[in-house]
N, C-alpha and C positions, 0 to 999 in steps of 0.2 A: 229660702232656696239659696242667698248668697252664702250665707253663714256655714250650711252643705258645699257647694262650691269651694268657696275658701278651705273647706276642711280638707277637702279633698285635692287642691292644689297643695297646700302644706306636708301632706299624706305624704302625697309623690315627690314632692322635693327633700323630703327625708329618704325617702327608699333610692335616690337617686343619688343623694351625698353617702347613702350605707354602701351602696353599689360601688362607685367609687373608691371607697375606702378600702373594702374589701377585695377590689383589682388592684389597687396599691398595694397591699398586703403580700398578694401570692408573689410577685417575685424575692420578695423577702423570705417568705417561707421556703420556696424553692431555692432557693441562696441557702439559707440552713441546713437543709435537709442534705445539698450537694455536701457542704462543709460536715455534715455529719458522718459522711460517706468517706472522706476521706481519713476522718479522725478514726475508723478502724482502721488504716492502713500506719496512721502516725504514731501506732505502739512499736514499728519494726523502724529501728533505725540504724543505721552505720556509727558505730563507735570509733575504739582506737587504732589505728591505721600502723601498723611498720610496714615500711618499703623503703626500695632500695638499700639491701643491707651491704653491709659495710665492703663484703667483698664482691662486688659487683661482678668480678669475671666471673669466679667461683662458681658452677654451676651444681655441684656436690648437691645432692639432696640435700644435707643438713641445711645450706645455708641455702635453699629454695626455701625451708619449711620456716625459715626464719623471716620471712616475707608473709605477713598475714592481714587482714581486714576482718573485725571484728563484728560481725549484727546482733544488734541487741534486742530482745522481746521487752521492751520496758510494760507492756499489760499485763493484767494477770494470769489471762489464757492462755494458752497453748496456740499456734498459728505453725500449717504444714506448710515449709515453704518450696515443696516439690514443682517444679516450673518456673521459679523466680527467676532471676538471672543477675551476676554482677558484674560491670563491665568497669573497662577502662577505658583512656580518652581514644588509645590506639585501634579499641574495636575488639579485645579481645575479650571474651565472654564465658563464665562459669554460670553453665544450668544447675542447679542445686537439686539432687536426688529427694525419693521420697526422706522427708527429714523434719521433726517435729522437733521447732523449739518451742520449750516450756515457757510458761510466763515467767517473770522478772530472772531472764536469763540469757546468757549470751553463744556465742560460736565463733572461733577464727576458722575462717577460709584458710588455709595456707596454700602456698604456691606448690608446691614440691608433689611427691608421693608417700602416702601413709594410710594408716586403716582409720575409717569414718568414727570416730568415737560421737558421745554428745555435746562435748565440746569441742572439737578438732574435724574440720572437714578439709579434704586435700583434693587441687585442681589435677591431678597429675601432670603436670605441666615439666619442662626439660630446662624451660628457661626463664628471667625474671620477669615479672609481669609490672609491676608496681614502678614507676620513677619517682626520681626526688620531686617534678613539678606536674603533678596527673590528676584524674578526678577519678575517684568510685563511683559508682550510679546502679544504687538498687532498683530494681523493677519487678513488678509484681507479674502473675502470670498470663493479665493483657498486655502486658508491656507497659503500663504506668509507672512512670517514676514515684517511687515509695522514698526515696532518700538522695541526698549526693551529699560528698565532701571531698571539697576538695585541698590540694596543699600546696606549698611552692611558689604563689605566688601574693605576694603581700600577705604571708601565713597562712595558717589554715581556716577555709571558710568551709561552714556548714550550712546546709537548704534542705528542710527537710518537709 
């Protein structure tokens, strides 16, 4: 009967260290799983940035359209980004129309006015959006930051 006993203590001391183990595990796994969640969002990133172009008073369309922020689909799909929004540090914000970028492919926003192509989207905006020292900040259509870059100070930094 001890040699039962014993077994049965040893029994439950294994299923107690399994237990354990496997409560140690799920925040791991739920840790993964968050981070996998956002790596669908880490195919859309902000690329090459011109602001503040050269003539700064200038407000001529031309040199509005010459002010652009670049998004890139670095995935292989297609992502609608209808609801996204791009902002700057001052608060000013571009909701993106219904608009389908393709995978490994990009789009400049530009400031000014023009007709929406698949690569040329335009804020209609009247004045400059972009300064030499500003941050871009993609957001998805909860509002989650999908990207930023910023520039101007100590160069330009990326977080994406």
């Amino acid at each position: 009967m001890s040699a039962s006993l014993a077994t049965r203590r040893a029994l439950a001391a294994l299923l107690a260290a399994g237990t354990l183990v496997g409560a140690a595990a799920l925040p791991a796994a739920a840790d993964d799983h968050r981070r996998d969640q956002r790596g669908r969002h880490s195919a859309l990133v902000i690329g090459d940035v011109q602001y503040d172009s050269p003539n700064r008073g200038d407000r001529s369309n031309r040199a509005l359209n010459r002010e652009w922020v670049e998004i890139k689909n670095t995935g292989r799909g297609s992502v609608n980004l209808r609801g996204y929004t791009l902002t700057d540090q001052q608060g000013n914000r571009y909701r993106f129309p219904d608009f389908r970028l393709e995978g490994r492919s990009a789009v400049k926003v530009h400031t000014g006015q023009g007709r929406d192509t698949r690569h040329d989207l335009y804020q209609d905006r009247n004045r400059q959006v972009w300064n030499d020292r500003d941050t871009a900040t993609l957001r998805d259509t909860r509002g989650n930051v999908v990207d930023t870059e910023s520039w101007g100070r100590r160069g330009h930094q990326h977080r994406g």
